[in-house]
C-alpha positions, 0 to 999 in steps of 0.5 A: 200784635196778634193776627186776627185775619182769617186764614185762606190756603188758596190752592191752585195748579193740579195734576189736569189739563187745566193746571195752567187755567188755575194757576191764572185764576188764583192769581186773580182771586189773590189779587183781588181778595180783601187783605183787611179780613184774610190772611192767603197761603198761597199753595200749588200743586204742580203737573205731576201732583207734588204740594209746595209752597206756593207763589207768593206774587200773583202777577206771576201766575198771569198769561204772557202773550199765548204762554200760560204759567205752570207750578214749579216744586219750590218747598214739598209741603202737605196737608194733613188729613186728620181732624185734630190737626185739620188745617195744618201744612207741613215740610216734610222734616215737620215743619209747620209752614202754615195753619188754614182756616178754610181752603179755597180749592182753584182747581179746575178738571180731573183731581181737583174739580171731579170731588177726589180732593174735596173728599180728602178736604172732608176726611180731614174736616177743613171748611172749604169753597165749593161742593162737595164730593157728590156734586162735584163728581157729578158735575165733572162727568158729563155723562152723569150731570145730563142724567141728574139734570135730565131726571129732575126734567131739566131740557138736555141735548141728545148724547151718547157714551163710548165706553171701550168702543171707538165707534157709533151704531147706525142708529146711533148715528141717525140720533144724533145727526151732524155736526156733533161735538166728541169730548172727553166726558170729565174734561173742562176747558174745551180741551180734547174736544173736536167738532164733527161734520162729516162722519169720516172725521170721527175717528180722529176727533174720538181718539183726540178725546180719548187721549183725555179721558177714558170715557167719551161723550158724543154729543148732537149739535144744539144749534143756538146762543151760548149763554152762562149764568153764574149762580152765588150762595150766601152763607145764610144759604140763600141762592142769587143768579147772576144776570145771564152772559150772551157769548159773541164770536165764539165761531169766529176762531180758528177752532170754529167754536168755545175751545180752549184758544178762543177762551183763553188765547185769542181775543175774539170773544166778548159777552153781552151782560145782560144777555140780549133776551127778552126779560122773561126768557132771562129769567127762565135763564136764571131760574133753570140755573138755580134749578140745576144748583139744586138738582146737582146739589152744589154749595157756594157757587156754580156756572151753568151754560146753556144754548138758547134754541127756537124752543127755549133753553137747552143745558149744556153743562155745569162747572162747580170751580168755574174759571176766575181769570180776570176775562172769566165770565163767572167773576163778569156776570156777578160784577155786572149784577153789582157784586164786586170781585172782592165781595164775590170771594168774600161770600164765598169764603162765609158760606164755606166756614159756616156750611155745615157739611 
């Protein structure tokens, strides 16, 4: 009987800080994707960026109390690059393992998220879920996504780079004022990021984020809500926004802010959705959101966060693979916008066979 399903490479783990955060969310796309329509491959990248046959049973790949999984090398397999054999994995004695259809690329941070392995998607001519190489590198860079948005007159906070300097100029001081927030400025997750409120504690928070990256961003602090909205592409090209997200208790942790235990450790956080705005400002939420898709020039889907301030809407950043955990607000927003999980993937995967890239 002939499989007539389509065939997903759901790919996962990775060689960034956020391995453990893929690892969960492919599990979750794989358990909530249809199985009457797609066939998964399941395929993990391990820490240190070997490719192996991937884990078969999602339940595995779930968070155990405050342990996160990781990929372990069971089979090495890899993915071709050519476009006359585009799809194909291969054991290393040339084996086939599987043939892809189109690749679900669940990887969040440096080497999967930042348009490195997008570019190897697009050399090989597989179709694939997400941006490609130019807004998936923008995206990941901090730096760069406020100049993008900022350039198409989209409200950013105030910033600065450190770049082979450890230290900020007076003036650069009395720009950004305190508290500021230092972060790695290609990281995701909230890791390495540190909250500063008194300048004697920059040292500390600047080398943290540097153990992450080679670049740092300095960033002022925007005092207001945090809010995402999630923004969805169907495969006729037409663009939704979810309805916006309003985070609750994020100070509430031991970290004092949206950092990686808050997110995905501690229960202290939960969202109003629709966020408690008043409707006009939500729909200033939702079409800066799809400004920003626009502007950073992303496909298939997005998370755009935002502060609301007495002033309005200020940008915080753009995620071009946001997270899909099953508490991930991404997935959440569009549930509560009627878009089912499954119906969710679905689109996604339709836009990416039939993108033109």
């Amino acid at each position: 009987m002939p499989n007539n399903l389509i065939k997903v490479a759901v790919v996962y783990g990775g060689r960034s800080s956020e391995h453990s955060v893929s690892c969960v969310s492919a599990g979750a796309i794989m358990s909530h994707i249809d199985q009457e329509k797609y066939e998964v491959i399941p395929v993990g990248i391990t820490q240190d960026g070997q490719w192996t046959v991937g884990e078969t049973d999602p339940s595995k790949l779930v968070k155990h109390d405050r342990t996160l999984p990781s990929v372990e090398l069971t089979r090495r397999i890899s993915l071709s690059v050519e476009p006359g054999t585009k799809g194909q994995l291969r054991f290393d004695d040339g084996s086939l393992y599987a043939t892809a259809d189109v690749i679900f690329p669940v990887l969040h941070g440096r080497y999967g998220e930042d348009g490195t392995i997008q570019g190897m998607f697009e050399l090989s001519g597989i179709p694939f879920v997400g941006p490609g190489v130019l807004s998936s590198a923008g995206g990941m860079d901090k730096e760069y996504t406020k100049k993008l948005m900022a350039a198409e007159g989209l409200p950013v906070g105030r910033e600065v780079i450190l770049r082979g300097r450890t230290e900020l100029t007076d003036a650069e001081q009395q720009l950004l004022g305190l508290p500021v927030f230092v972060k790695p400025a290609r990281g995701g997750s909230s890791i390495g990021i540190s909250r500063v409120t008194q300048w004697e504690g920059l040292p500390a928070a600047v080398a943290l984020a540097f153990e992450h990256d080679g670049k740092v961003i300095v960033e002022a602090e925007v005092v207001g809500s945090e809010v995402e909205c999630g923004v969805l592409q169907h495969p006729d090209g037409t663009l939704v926004a979810s309805y916006p997200a309003q985070l609750r208790g994020t100070a509430d942790s031991d970290e004092g802010f949206y950092g990686f235990d808050t997110k995905y450790l501690d229960d202290v956080v939960t969202a109003d959705i629709p966020a408690a705005l008043p409707p006009a400002q939500l729909e200033l939420v939702q079409s800066l959101a799809i400004e920003t898709f626009k502007a950073m020039n992303c496909d298939g889907l997005a998370r755009v966060d935002f502060f609301i301030t007495d002033k309005g809407p200020v940008l915080n950043e753009i995620n071009t693979m946001p997270g899909f955990t099953p508490i991930s607000m991404y997935p959440q927003m569009f549930a509560a916008s009627g878009i089912a999980y499954p119906d969710l993937l679905d689109t996604l995967i339709q836009r990416a066979l039939v993108r033109v890239r």
